[in-house]
C-alpha positions as CSV (number, residue, x, y, z in Angstrom):
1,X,-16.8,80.2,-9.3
2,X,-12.8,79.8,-8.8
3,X,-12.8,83.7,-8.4
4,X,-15.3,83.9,-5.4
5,X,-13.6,81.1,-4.0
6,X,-10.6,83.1,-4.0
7,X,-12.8,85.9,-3.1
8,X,-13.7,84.3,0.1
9,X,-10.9,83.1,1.4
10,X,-11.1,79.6,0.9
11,X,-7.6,78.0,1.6
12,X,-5.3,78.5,-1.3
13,X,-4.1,74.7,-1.6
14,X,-7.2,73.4,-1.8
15,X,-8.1,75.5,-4.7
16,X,-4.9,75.0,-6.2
17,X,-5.8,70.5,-5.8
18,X,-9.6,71.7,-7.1
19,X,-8.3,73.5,-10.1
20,X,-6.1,69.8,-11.0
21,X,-8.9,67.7,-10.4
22,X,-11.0,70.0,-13.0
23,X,-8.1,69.2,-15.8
24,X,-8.0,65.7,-14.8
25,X,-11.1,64.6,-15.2
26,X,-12.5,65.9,-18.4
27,X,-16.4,65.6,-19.5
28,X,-18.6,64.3,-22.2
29,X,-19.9,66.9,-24.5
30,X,-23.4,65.7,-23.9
31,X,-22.8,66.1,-20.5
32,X,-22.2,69.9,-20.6
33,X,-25.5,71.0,-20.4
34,X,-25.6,68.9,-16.8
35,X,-22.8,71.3,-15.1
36,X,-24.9,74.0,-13.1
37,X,-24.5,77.2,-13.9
38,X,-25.0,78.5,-9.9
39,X,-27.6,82.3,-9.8
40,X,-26.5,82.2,-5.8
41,X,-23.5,81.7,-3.9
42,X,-22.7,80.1,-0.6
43,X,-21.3,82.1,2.3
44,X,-19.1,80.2,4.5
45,X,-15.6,79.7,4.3
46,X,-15.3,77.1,7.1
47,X,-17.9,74.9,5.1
48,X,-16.5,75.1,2.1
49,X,-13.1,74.2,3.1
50,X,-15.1,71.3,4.7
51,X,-16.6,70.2,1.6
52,X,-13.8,70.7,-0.8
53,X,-11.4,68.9,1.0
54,X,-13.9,65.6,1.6
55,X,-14.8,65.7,-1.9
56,X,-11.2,66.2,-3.0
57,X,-10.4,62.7,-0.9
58,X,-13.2,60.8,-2.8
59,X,-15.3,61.3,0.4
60,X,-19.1,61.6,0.1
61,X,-20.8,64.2,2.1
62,X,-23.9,65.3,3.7
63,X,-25.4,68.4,4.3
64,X,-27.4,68.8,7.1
65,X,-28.8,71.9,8.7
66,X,-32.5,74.1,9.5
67,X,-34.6,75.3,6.8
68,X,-33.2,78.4,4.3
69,X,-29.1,78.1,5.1
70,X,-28.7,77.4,1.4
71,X,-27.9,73.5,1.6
72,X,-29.4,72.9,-2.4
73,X,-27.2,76.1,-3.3
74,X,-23.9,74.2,-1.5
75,X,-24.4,70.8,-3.5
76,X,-24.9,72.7,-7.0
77,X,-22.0,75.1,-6.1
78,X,-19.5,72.4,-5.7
79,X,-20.6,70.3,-8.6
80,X,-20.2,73.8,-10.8
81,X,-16.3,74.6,-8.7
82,X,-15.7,70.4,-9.1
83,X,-16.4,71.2,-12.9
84,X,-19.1,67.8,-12.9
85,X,-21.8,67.2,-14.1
86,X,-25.2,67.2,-12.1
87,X,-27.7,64.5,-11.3
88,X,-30.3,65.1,-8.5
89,X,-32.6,63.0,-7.0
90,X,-35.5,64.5,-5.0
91,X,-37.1,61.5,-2.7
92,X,-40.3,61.3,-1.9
93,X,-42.4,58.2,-0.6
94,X,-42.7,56.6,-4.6
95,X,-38.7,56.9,-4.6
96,X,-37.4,53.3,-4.8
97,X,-34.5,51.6,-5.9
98,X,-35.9,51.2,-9.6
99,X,-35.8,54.9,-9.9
100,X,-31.9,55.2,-9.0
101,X,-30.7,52.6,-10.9
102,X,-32.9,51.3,-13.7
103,X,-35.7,49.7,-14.9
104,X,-36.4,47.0,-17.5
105,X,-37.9,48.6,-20.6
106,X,-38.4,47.3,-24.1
107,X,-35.7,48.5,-26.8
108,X,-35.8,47.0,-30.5
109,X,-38.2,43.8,-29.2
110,X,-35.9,43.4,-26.3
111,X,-35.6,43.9,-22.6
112,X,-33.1,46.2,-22.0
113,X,-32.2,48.6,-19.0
114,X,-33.6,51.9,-19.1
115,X,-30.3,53.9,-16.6
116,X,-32.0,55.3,-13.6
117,X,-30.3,59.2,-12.5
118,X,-27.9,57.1,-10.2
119,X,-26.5,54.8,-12.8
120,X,-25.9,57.9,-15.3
121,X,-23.7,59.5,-12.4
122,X,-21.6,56.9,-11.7
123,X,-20.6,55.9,-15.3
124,X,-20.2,59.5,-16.5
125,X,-18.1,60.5,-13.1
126,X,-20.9,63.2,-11.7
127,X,-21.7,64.1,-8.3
128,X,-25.1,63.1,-7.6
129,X,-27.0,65.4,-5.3
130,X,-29.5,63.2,-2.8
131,X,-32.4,66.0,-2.1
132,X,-34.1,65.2,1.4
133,X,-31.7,62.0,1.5
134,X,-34.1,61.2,5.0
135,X,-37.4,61.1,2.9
136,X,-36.1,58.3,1.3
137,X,-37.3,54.6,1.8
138,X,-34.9,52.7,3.6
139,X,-35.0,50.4,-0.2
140,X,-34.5,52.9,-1.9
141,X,-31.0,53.6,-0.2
142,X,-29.9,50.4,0.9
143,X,-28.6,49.8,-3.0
144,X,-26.5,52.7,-2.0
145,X,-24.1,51.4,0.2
146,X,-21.7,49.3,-1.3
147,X,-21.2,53.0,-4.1
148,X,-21.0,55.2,-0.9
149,X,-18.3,53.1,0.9
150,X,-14.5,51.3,0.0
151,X,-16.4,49.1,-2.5
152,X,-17.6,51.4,-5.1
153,X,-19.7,49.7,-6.9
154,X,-23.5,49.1,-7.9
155,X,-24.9,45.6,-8.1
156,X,-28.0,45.4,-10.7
157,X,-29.9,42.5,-10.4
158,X,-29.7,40.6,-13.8
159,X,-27.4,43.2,-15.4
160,X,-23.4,44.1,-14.7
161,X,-21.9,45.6,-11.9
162,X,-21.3,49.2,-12.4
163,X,-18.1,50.2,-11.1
164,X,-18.1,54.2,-10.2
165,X,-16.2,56.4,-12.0
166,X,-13.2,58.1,-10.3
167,X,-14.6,61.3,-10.3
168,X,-18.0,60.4,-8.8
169,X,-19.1,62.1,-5.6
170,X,-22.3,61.6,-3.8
171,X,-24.0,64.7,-1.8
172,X,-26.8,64.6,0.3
173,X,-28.9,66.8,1.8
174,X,-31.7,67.0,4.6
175,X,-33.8,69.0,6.4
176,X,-34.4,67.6,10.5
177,X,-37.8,68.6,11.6
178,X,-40.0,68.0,8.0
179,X,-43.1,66.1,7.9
180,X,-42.1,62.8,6.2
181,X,-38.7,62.6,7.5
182,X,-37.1,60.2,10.0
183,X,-33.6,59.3,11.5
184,X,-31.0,57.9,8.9
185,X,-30.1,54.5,9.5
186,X,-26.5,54.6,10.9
187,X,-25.1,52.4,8.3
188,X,-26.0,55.3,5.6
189,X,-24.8,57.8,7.6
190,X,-21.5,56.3,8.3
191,X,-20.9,56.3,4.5
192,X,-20.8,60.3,4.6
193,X,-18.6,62.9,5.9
194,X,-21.4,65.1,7.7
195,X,-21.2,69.0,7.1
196,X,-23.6,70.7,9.6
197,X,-24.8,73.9,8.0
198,X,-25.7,76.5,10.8
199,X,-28.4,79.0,10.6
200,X,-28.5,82.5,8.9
201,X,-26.7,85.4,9.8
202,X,-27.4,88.8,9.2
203,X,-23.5,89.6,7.3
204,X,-24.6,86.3,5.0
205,X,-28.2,87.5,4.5
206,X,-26.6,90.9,3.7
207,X,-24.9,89.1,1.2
208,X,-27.3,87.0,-0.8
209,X,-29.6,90.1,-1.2
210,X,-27.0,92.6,-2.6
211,X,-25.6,90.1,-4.7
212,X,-30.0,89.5,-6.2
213,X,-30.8,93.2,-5.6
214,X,-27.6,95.5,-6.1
215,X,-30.1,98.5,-6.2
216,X,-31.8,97.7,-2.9
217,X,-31.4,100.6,-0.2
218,X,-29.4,100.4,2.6
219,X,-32.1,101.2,4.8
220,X,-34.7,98.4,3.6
221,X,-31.8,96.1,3.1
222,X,-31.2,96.2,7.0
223,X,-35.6,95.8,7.4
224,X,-36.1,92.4,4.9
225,X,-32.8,91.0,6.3
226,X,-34.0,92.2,9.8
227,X,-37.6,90.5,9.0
228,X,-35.9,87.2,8.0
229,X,-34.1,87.2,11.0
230,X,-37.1,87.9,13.4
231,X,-39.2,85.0,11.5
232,X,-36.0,82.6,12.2
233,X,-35.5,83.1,16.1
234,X,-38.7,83.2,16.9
235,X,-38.7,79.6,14.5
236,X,-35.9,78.8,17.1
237,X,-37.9,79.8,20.3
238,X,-40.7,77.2,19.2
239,X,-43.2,80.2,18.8
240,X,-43.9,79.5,15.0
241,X,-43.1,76.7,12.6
242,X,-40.2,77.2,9.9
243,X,-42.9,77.2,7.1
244,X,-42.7,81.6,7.1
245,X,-38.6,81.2,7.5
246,X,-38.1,80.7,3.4
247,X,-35.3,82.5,2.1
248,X,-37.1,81.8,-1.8
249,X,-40.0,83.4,-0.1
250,X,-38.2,86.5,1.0
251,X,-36.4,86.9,-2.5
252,X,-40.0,86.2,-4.6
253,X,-41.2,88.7,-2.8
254,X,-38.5,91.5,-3.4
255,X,-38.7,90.4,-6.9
256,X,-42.3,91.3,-7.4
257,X,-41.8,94.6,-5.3
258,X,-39.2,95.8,-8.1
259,X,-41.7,94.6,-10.6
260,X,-44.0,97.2,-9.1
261,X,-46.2,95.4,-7.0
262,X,-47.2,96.5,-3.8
263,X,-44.3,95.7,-0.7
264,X,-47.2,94.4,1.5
265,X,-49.0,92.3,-0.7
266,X,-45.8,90.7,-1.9
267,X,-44.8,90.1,1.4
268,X,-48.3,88.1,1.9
269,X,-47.2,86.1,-1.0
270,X,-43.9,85.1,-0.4
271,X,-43.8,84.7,3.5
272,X,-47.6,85.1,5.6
273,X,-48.9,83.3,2.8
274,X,-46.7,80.2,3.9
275,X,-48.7,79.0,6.8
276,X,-52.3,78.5,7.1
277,X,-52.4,78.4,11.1
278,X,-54.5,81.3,12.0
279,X,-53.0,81.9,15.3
280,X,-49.5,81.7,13.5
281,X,-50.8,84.2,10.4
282,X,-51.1,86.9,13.5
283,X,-48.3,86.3,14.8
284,X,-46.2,86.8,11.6
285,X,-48.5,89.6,10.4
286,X,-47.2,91.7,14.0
287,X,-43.6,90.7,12.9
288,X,-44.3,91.8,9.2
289,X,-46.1,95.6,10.7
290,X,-42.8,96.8,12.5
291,X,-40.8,95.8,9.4
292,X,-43.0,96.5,6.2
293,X,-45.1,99.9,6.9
294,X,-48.4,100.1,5.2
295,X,-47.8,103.4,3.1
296,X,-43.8,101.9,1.5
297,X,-43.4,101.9,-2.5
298,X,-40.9,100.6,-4.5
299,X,-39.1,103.8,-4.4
300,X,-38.5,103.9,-1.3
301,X,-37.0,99.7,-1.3
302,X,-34.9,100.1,-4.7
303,X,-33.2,103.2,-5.7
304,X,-34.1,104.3,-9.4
């Protein structure tokens, strides 16, 4: 990770402060296992100098931006270059403040507190990665703000105050324009440096594909990156949902083309198959035709 830091140009003093925070702050051996092991990258040198240098000043951050600009792979990238330890959170309408920071449980004929994802994170100095941080109920995330700002602490009712560790970090992430979402309250949001993530380019695209497919042609390279972009404007022009822009899709379905399946049937799979608006199917199908012909193999996507 420190190498395609270096790689990309991110600012050389910041990587030099990254590099001491990783010796200061050393780890539990049972919390090894917890430090992701990034498959992707994130392009973007402006964003990561963003991020490194919040997270560096014991900010908290949030990462907003449209569907597929890599968001989930920024918050696991950082906890991997910060050298800490992961605990993610995905919220959903059942998310409440029991599941971040405990329950009462029975241990040895006692009550005791069974340590909720959030609670694990701030004693053990991990950055805590808040998936969809505007799904959440606002109970869920009002026991949040006295960790997220000057305070640092979390008050369990009936049990101690946890006091976060020094290296702690909170990330969030969110998606504007999903069903289930809504506005944050502005006392959350204030308690975050906001990183706003912008959409796809072709040069990052480029990027992420070679560094998946190192054996994809030039040629096709330029037609699935070219097909990804097509989806996402007209996504932009209001002419289709975002529900056929998915990046995962895209790479599923290059993964089962060098498996040996058929290039148009994988494409159904991993990006028409994402929508179930008729209308929207044909429009996505005409996008597909001048990208995808019917008679392409996989010798003529990945070279042998």
């Amino acid at each position: 990770m420190i190498e395609f830091l270096k790689s990309h140009n991110v600012d050389e003093k910041l990587i030099e402060d990254l590099l001491h925070f990783r010796k200061f702050y050393d780890n539990k051996e049972e919390n090894l296992l917890r430090i992701p092991k990034p498959r992707f990258y994130y392009y973007g040198r402006e964003v990561w100098n963003m991020a490194i240098a919040a997270l560096l000043e014991g900010e908290h951050i949030l990462i907003s931006g449209p569907k597929a600009t890599g968001k989930n792979v920024l918050a696991d990238n950082l906890a991997c270059a910060f050298n800490r330890p992961a605990w993610t959170v995905s919220f959903h309408v059942n998310t409440d403040s029991s599941a971040l920071i405990g329950t009462d449980t029975f241990v040895d004929n006692r009550v005791d507190l069974r340590k909720g994802s959030v609670y694990q994170c701030a004693e053990n100095g991990g950055f805590g990665i808040f998936d969809e941080i505007n799904m959440a109920k606002n109970d869920a995330v009002a026991v949040l703000h006295s960790a997220l700002d000057h305070r640092r602490i979390i008050d369990v009712p009936g049990y101690d105050k946890i006091y976060l560790n020094e290296a702690t970090r909170f990330i969030g992430t969110m998606n504007y324009g999903y069903a289930g979402t809504k506005e944050l309250n502005e006392a959350l949001v204030s308690r975050f440096m906001v990183i706003d993530i912008p959409p796809m380019t072709k040069s990052k695209l480029t990027k992420i594909l070679l560094s998946e497919f190192p054996n994809l042609n030039e040629e096709y390279l330029e037609q699935f990156s070219g097909l990804f972009l097509d989806l996402q404007l007209k996504s932009q022009n209001s002419e289709i949902s975002t529900k056929a822009v998915d990046l995962r899709g895209l790479i599923g379905a290059l993964r089962t083309i060098n498996r040996g399946l058929e290039p148009l049937l994988a494409v159904k799979m991993g990006i028409l198959g994402k929508t179930f608006d008729e209308f929207e199917k044909e429009i996505i199908s005409d996008v597909i035709e001048l990208r995808i012909p019917k008679s392409l193999g996989k010798e003529d996507i990945f070279r042998l």
